[in-house]
Structures are given as C-alpha cells and as structure tokens.
Short mmCIF file of the C-alpha atoms (twelve columns), coordinates in Angstrom:
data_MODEL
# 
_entry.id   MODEL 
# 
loop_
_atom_site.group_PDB 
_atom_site.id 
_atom_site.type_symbol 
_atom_site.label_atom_id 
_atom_site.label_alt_id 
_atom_site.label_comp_id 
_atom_site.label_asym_id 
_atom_site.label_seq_id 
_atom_site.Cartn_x 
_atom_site.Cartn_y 
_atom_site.Cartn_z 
_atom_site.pdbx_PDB_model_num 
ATOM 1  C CA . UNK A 1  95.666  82.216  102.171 1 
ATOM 2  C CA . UNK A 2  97.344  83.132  98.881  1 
ATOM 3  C CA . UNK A 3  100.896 84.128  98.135  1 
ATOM 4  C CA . UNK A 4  102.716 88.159  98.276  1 
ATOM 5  C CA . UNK A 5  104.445 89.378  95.740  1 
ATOM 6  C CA . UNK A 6  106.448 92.154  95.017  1 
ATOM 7  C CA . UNK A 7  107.745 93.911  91.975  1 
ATOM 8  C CA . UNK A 8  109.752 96.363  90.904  1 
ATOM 9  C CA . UNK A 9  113.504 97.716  91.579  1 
ATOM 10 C CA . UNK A 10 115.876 96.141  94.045  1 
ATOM 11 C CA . UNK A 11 115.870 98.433  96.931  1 
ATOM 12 C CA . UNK A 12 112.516 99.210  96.949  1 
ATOM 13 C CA . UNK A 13 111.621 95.500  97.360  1 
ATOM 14 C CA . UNK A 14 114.193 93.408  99.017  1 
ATOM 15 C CA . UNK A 15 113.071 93.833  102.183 1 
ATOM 16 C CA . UNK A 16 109.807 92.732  102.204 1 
ATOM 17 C CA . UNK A 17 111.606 89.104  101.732 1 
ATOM 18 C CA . UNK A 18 112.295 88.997  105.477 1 
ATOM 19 C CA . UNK A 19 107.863 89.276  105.360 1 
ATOM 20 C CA . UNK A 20 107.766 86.408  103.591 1 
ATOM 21 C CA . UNK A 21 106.703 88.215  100.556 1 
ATOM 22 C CA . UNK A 22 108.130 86.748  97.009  1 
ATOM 23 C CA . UNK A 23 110.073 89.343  95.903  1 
ATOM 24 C CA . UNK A 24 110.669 90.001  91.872  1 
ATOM 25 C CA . UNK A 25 113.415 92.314  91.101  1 
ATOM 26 C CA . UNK A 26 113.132 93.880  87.756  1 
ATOM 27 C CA . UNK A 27 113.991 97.202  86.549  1 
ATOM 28 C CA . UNK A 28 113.604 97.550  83.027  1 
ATOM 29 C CA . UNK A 29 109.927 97.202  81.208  1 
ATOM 30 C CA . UNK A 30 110.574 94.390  79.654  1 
ATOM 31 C CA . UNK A 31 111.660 92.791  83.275  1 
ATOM 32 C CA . UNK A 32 108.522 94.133  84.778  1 
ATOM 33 C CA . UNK A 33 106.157 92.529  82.346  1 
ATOM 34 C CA . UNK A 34 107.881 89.682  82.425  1 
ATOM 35 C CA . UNK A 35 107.698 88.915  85.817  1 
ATOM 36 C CA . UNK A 36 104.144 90.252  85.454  1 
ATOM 37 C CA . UNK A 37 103.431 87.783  83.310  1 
ATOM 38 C CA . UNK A 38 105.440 84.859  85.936  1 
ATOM 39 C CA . UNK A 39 103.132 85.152  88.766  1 
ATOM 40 C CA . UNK A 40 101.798 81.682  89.872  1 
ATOM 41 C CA . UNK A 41 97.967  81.667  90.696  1 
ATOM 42 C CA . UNK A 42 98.669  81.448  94.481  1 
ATOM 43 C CA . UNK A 43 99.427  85.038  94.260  1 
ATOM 44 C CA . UNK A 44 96.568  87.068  95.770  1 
ATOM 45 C CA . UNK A 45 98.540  90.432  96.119  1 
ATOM 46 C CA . UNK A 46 100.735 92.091  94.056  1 
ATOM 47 C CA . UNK A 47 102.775 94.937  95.446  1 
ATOM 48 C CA . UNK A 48 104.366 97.140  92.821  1 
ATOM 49 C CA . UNK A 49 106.718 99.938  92.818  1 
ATOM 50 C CA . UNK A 50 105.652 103.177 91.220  1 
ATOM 51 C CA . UNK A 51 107.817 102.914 88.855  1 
ATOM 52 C CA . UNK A 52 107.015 99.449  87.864  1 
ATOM 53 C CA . UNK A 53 103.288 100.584 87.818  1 
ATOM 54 C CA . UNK A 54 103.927 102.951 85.330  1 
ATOM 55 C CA . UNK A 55 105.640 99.930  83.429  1 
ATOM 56 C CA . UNK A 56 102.752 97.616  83.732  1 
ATOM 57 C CA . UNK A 57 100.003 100.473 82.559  1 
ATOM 58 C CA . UNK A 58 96.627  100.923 83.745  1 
ATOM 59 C CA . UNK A 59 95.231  97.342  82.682  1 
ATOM 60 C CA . UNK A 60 97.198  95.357  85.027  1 
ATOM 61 C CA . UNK A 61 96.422  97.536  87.975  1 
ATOM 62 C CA . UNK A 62 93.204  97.531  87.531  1 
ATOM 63 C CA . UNK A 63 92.718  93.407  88.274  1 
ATOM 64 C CA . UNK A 64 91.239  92.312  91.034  1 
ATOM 65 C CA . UNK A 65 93.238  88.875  90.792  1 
ATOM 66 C CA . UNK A 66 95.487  89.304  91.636  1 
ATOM 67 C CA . UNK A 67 94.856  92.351  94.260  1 
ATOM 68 C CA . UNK A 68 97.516  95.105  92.896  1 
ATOM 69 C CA . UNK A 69 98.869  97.944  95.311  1 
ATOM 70 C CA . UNK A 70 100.984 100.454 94.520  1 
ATOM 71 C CA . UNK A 71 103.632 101.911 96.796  1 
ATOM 72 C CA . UNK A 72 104.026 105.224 97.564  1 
ATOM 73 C CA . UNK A 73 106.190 107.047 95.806  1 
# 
C-alpha cells in the first residue's frame, strides 16, 4: 500500500499526522508547487486543501497518480 500525503496550510493539515499521513505544510504558491513537485512515488493519495488546489490548477488534480482529493472547504 502506497504512502498519504497532505498539502496545504498548517491547520488544515497537521492533524492528519497523528493518521500517519505525511503532512506538507505550505502556504504560499510557490510552497504548494514545490512540495507538489517533492512527492516520492510511494505516494498514492494526495490530499489537498482548497486553497492549495486552487494553487496547483486543474492539471495536477486531474492525475490519477497520484489519486488527488480535495477537502472541503
């Protein structure tokens, strides 16, 4: 089974760390794509703030590898 991850700002994401999920705090677009652009191949789902899905633009959240979900808002 693949690796969770998580983008987007701090206290939308820092709790999914006590899940086990790999949690990537950035807030700025440049910090978003960045860590976009980190993700190891063992991730299989992404789980993005709103925000940071409006960062990434439609492209990225259209993959299916890795998986992409976007939180409520």
């Amino acid at each position: 089974m693949g690796q969770v991850a998580a983008i987007g700002e701090r206290v939308r994401v820092a709790g999914l760390s006590l899940a086990g999920v790999k949690v990537l705090v950035a807030e700025e677009p440049e910090a978003v794509r960045r860590a976009w652009r980190s993700l190891s191949g063992d991730v299989t789902l992404v789980i993005v703030t709103p925000a940071a899905a409006e960062m990434l633009g439609r492209t990225a959240l259209e993959s299916t590898r890795p998986l992409t979900a976007v939180m409520p808002a």
